[in-house]
C-alpha positions in Angstrom: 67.3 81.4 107.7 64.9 84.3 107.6 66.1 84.9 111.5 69.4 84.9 110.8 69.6 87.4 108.3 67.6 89.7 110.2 70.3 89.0 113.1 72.9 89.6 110.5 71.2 92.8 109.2 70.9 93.8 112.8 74.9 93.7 113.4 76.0 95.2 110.3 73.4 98.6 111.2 76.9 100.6 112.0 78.3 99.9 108.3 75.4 102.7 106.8 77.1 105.6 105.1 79.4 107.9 107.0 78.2 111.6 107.4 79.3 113.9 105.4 83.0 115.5 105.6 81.5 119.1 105.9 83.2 122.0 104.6 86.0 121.5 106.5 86.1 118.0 106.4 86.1 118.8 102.4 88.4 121.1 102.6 91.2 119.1 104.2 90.8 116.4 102.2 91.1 118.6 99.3 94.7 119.9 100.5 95.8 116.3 100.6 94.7 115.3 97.3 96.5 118.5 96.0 99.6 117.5 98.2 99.5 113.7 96.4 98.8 114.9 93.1 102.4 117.5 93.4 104.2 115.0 94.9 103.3 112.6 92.1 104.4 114.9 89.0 105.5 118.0 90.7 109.0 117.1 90.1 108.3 116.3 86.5 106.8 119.7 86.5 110.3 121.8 87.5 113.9 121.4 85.1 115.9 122.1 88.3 117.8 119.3 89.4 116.8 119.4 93.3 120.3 117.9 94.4 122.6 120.5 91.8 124.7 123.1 93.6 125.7 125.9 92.9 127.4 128.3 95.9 127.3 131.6 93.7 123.3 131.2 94.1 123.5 130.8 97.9 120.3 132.2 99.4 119.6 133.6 95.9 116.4 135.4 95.7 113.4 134.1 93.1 114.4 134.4 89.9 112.8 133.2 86.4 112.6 129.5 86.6 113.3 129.4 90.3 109.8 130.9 91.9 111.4 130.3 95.6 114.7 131.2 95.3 117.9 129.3 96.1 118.7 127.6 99.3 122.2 128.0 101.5 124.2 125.6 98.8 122.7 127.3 95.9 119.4 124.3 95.5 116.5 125.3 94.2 113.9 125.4 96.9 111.1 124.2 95.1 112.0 121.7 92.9 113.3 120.2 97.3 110.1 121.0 98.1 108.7 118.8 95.5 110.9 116.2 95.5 110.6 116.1 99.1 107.0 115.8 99.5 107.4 112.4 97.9 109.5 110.8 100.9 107.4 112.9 103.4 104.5 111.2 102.0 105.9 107.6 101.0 107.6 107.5 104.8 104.2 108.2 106.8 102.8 105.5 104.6 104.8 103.0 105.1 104.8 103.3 108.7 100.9 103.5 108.9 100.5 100.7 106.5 103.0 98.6 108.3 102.0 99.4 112.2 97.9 98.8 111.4 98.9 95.3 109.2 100.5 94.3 112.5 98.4 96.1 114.9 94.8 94.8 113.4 96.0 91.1 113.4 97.2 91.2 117.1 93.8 93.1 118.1 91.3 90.3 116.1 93.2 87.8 117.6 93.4 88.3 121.0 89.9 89.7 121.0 88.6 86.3 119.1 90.4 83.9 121.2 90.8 85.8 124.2 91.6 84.0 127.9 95.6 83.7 128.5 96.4 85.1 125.2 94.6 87.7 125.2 96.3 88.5 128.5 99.5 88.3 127.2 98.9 90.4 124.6 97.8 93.2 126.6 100.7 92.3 128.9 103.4 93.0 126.0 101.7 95.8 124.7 101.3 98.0 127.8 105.7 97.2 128.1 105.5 98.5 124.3 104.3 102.0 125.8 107.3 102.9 127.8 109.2 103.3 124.6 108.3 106.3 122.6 108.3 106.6 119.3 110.8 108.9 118.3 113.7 107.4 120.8 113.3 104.2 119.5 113.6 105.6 116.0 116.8 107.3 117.0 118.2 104.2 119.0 117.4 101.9 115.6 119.5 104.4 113.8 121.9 104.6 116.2 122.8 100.9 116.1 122.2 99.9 112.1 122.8 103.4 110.8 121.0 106.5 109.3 118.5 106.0 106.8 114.6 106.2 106.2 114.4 101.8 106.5 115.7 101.9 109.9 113.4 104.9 111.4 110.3 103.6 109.1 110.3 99.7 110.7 111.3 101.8 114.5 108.0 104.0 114.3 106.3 101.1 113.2 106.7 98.8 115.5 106.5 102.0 117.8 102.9 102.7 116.7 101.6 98.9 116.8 100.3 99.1 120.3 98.6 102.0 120.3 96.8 100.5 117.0 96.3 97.5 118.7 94.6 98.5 121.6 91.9 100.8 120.0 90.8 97.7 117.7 90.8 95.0 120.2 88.4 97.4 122.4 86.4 97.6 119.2 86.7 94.2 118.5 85.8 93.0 122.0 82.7 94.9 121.7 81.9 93.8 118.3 82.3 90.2 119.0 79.9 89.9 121.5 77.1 91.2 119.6 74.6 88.7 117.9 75.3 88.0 114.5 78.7 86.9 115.2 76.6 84.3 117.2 74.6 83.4 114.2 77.4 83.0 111.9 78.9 81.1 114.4 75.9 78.9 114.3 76.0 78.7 110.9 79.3 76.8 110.9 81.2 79.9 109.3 84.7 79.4 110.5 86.5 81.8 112.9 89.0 83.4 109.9 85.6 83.8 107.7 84.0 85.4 110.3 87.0 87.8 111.0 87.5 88.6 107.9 84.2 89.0 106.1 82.4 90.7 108.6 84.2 91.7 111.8 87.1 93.5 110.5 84.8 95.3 107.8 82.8 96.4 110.6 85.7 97.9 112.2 86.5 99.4 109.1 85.2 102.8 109.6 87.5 103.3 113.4 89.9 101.5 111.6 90.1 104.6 108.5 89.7 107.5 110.9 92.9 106.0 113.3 94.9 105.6 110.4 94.3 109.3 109.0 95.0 110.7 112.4 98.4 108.4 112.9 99.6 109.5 109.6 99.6 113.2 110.8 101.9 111.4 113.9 104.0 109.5 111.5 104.6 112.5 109.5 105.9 114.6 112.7 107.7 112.0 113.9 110.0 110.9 111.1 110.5 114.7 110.2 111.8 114.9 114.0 114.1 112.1 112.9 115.0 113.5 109.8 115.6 116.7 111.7 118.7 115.3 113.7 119.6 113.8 110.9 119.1 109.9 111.4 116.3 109.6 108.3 116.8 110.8 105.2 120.0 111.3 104.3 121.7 114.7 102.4 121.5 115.8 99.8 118.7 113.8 99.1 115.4 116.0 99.7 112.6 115.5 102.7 110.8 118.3 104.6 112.3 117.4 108.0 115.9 117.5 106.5 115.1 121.0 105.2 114.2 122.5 108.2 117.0 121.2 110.5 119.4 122.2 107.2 117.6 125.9 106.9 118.6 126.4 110.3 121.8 128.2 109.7 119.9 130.3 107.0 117.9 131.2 109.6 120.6 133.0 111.4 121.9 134.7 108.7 118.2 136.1 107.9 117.4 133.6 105.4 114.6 131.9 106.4 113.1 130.5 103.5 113.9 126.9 103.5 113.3 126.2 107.0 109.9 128.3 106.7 108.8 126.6 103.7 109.4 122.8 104.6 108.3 123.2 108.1 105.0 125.3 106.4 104.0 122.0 104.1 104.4 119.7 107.1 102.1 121.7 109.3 99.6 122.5 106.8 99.5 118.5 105.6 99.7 117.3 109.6 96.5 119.7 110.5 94.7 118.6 107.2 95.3 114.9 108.3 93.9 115.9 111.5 90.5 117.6 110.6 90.1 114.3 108.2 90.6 112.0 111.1 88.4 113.8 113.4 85.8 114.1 110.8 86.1 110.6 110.0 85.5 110.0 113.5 82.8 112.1 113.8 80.8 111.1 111.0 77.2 109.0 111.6 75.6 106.4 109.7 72.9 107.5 107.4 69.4 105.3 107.1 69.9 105.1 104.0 70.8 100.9 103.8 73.1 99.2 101.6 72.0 97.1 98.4 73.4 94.2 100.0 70.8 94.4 102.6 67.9 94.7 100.4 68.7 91.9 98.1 69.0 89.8 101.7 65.6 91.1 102.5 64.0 90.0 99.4 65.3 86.4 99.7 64.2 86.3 102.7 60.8 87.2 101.9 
């Protein structure tokens, strides 16, 4: 027993602390907390109704209660803004939760059982890459109709292959080291050992891809929303302001399109630095409680 926990000590060494964010690291995370927490109550936080028009206000400069102004049908910009941030958020979300759900059980599966299926798998997933993203959105809507459901479940099934192939390489790699041969020993069962250990392991490549794919998902459904197959007028989204600002733009008014297309950069580089700090990030010596109580027993 005593040599099997040290096995087992020996292939959890990568789950030690992650390094430190860093300033920047801090800093981004800091902007998407603040972008959570105003999506959360910032509507609560304006009286405007973000859907009320009113054409006398049309491009109407900031005025008291109305900080940024009007937009082209007389909405106030940021009560849109606010309101907006919550389907710009909720959308990404839904497509990274959904794609990595998918994408991590095909991965730990093929990469567990491996021989013909795993074959397959790879098979079907490198025919998954000649679709992008975006045009599969757009076909999806094109056939079932505009809406954010139908370009939500396009990206995500769009996204599950690249998910899928960055954790089965992990997973290959993880299951050949040699506490998964001790548990196997052991008697643990294949679903215990997948899910107790190996996917925790992969947790921390698992955390920095899905930071840096919600930065993607956020682009790409606010491309969608842009032609106008994702959200749907006059409800508010970021990508549905800029493509709508566009003839403000013309006419000199560039606020909307300026403002909604600001917040989705700002958020998408945020996500970004997270991700790559995520990625970055090394495993302190510091070790876990776990380990020490499994250390004392041993002894």
């Amino acid at each position: 027993m005593t040599v099997v926990s040290a096995t087992l000590r020996a292939g959890r060494g990568g789950r030690g602390e992650r390094g430190r964010l860093g300033a920047l690291g801090m800093a981004a995370a800091g902007v998407i907390v603040l972008a959570v927490v105003l999506a959360a109550v910032g509507p609560i936080l304006t009286t405007a109704d973000p859907n009320a028009s009113d054409i006398t206000h049309a491009y109407g400069a900031p005025a008291a209660g109305h900080p940024l102004g009007f937009d082209g049908q007389g909405r106030d910009l940021l009560s849109r803004l606010l309101t907006g941030a919550r389907t710009s958020l909720l959308g990404p979300l839904w497509i990274v939760t959904l794609s990595m759900a998918a994408g991590i059980a095909v991965a730990i599966t093929a990469a567990w059982v491996g021989g013909w299926l795993d074959s397959v798998v790879s098979a079907v997933l490198e025919v998954m890459f000649a679709f992008p993203g975006v045009l599969l959105a757009m076909l999806v809507a094109a056939v079932f109709g505009p809406g954010l459901n139908a370009a939500v479940l396009a990206l995500a099934v769009a996204y599950i292959p690249y998910i899928a192939r960055l954790v089965r390489s992990a997973a290959l790699a993880e299951r050949r080291k040699p506490y998964i041969q001790a548990l196997e020993v052991q008697g643990a069962s294949a679903l215990s050992i997948c899910v107790r250990h190996l996917v925790p392991n992969l947790l921390p490549i698992i955390a920095a891809q899905a930071t840096l794919f919600f930065s993607y998902a956020m682009v790409d459904l606010a491309i969608v929303s842009f032609f106008g197959l994702g959200v749907q007028p006059p409800d508010a989204d970021w990508g549905t302001m800029v493509g709508g600002g566009q003839s403000g733009v013309l006419q000199g008014y560039p606020a909307e399109s300026l403002l909604a297309g600001g917040c989705i950069v700002v958020l998408v580089v945020a996500f970004n630095l997270l991700g790559e700090r995520l990625s970055e990030g090394r495993p302190t010596s510091r070790p876990w409680p776990w380990r020490r109580t499994r250390a004392v027993g041993a002894a």
